[in-house]
Every structure is written in structure tokens, then in C-alpha cells.
C-alpha angles and dihedrals in degrees: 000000000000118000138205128187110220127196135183120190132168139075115340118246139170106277110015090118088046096052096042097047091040086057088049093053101036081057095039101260114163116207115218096177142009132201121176131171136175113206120182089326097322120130109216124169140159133202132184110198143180104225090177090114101046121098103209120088117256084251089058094047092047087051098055091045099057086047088061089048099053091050082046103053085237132110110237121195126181124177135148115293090235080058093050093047097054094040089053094040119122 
């Protein structure tokens, strides 16, 4: 399995959970697992997701991402989970 942590962050608006999760289908990216939270008006949601099926690049994957962001008004970030874990050690 190879995992991403993906996380969405910005203003909430109607859609940003369909569009993200549309993108992810559409490559072969399979969720494991889903947070989501609206906070005063703040979109926040994190994904962890298995992107061993899917026949883009990661690159690929993070551009279009940011791209959806961008049409969305949210900042999207996607790395490998093992980056993830040593950026977020104590």
C-alpha cells in the first residue's frame, strides 16, 4: 500500500468534499479514511489515502490537486504519509 495524507484547508464552501473526492475516484485513489470539520466558517479536512492503483505520478496527482484548490478557494496538500510522519514527529 502506498499511502498520502491529504489535507484541504480555506473557506467552506458548497462542494469542496464532492470535488476532492470526485478527482480521487475518477485516478484510482482509494480513501481509508475521512475527517472533516467546519469551524466558524473554515473548511478543514483530512484524508488518508492508498494511491497504489492509480496510474498518474504523485506529481501529477498533487498538480491537479492544487488546481482544484485553486478553483475551489482551499489549499490542498498531498505527500507521502512517511513524509508526513517525520514532518509531524516530537
Amino acid at each position: 500500500m502506498e499511502k498520502v495524507i491529504i489535507s484541504v484547508v480555506g473557506k467552506d464552501t458548497v462542494g469542496i468534499i464532492a470535488r476532492v473526492c470526485t478527482f480521487l475516484a475518477e485516478s484510482n485513489v482509494n480513501i481509508n479514511d475521512i475527517s472533516q470539520t467546519i469551524i466558524q466558517g473554515y473548511f478543514n479536512m483530512m484524508m488518508i489515502a492508498d494511491i497504489s492503483d492509480c496510474a498518474m505520478p504523485l506529481t501529477t496527482i498533487q498538480q491537479n490537486l492544487d488546481e482544484i484548490g485553486e478553483s475551489l478557494g482551499v489549499q490542498i496538500k498531498c505527500q507521502r504519509e512517511e513524509i508526513f510522519d517525520k514532518m509531524h514527529r516530537i
